[in-house]
C-alpha positions as CSV (number, residue, x, y, z in Angstrom):
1,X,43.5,-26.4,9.5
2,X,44.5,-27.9,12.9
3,X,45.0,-31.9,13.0
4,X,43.0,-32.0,16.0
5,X,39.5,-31.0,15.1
6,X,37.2,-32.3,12.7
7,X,34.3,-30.0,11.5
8,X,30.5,-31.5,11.4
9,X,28.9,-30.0,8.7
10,X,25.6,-31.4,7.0
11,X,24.3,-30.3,4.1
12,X,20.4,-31.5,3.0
13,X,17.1,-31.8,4.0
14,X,15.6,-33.3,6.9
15,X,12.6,-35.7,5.1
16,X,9.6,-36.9,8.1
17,X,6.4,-37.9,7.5
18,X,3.6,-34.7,8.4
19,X,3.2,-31.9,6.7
20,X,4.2,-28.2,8.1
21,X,1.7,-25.6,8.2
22,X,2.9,-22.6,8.4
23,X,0.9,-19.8,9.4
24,X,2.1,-15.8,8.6
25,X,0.8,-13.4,11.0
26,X,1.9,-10.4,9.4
27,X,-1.4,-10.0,8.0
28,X,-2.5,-6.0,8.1
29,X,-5.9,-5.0,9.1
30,X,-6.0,-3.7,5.3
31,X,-8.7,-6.2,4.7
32,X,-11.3,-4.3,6.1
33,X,-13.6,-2.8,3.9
34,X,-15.1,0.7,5.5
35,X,-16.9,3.1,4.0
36,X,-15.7,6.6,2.8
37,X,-17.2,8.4,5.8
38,X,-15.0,6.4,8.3
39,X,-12.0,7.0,6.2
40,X,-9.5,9.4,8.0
41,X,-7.4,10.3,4.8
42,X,-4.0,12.4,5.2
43,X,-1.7,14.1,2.2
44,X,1.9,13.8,2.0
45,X,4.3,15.3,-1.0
46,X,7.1,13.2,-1.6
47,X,10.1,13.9,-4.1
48,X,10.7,11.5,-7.1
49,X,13.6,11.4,-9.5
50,X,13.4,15.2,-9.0
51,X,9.1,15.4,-9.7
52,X,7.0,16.1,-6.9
53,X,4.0,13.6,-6.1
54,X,1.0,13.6,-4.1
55,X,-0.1,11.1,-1.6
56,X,-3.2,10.4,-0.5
57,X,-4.7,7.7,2.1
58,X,-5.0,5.3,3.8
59,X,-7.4,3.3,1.9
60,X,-9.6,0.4,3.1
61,X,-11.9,-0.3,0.3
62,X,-12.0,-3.2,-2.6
63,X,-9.2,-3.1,-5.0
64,X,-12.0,-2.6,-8.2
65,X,-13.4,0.4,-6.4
66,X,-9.7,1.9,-5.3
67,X,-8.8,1.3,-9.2
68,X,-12.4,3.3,-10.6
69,X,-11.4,6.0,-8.2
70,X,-8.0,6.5,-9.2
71,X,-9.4,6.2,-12.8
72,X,-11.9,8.7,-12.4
73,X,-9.2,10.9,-10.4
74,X,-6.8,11.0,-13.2
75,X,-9.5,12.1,-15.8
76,X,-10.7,14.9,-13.6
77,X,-7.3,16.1,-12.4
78,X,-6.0,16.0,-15.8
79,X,-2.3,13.9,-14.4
80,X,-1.4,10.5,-14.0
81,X,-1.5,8.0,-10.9
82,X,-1.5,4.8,-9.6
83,X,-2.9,3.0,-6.5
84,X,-0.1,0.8,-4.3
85,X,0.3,0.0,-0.9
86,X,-3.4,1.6,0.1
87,X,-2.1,4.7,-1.2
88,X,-3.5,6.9,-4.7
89,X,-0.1,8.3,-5.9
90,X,-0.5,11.3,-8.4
91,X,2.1,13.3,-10.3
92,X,2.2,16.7,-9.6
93,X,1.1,19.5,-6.1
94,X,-2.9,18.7,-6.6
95,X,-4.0,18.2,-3.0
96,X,-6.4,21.3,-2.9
97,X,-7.8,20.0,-6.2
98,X,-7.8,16.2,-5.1
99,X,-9.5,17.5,-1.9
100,X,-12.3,18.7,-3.2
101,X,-13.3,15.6,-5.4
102,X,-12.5,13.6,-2.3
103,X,-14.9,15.5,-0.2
104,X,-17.9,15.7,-2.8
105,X,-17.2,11.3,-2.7
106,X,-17.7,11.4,0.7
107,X,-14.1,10.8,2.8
108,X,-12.9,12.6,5.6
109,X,-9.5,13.9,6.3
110,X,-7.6,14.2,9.2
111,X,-6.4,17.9,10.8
């Protein structure tokens, strides 16, 4: 380093008084609750460690219903699945299958 220049550095916390609030807005609109008619459900197939899977959603319901669904999906469809980020994941091509038990619960897909 150069003799002429000294470098300000500070290290620590500044310590006051209040209290900061801080507020997230990143919040999704995934806390609304609709029911299954106004659900406008789309597939997607989507490669994983070489196995295909099949997506289905966008949910907005309670996380105990989305969990009996996915239950009651897996049982019917015979496959295994979970439910994350408002989407039912299932292993394996089942859409036309999964279609059908979505329709008969009442949700509607988009063309």
């Amino acid at each position: 380093m150069s003799r002429g220049k000294k470098l300000d550095l500070f290290v620590g916390a500044q310590i006051e008084d209040d209290w900061a609030v801080v507020e997230s807005s990143s919040k999704k609109e995934s806390s609304k609750i609709l029911m299954p008619k106004e659900h406008k459900l789309h597939f997607q197939k989507q490669k994983r460690r070489g196995k295909t899977v099949t997506l289905v959603g966008e949910f907005f319901l309670e996380k105990e219903q989305t969990n009996t669904l996915v239950k009651k999906f897996k049982k019917q469809l015979g496959c295994g699945g979970s439910f994350k980020n408002n989407f039912m994941e299932f292993q394996g091509e089942v859409e036309q299958k999964l279609r059908k038990l979505l329709e008969k619960e009442g949700f509607k897909f988009k063309n």
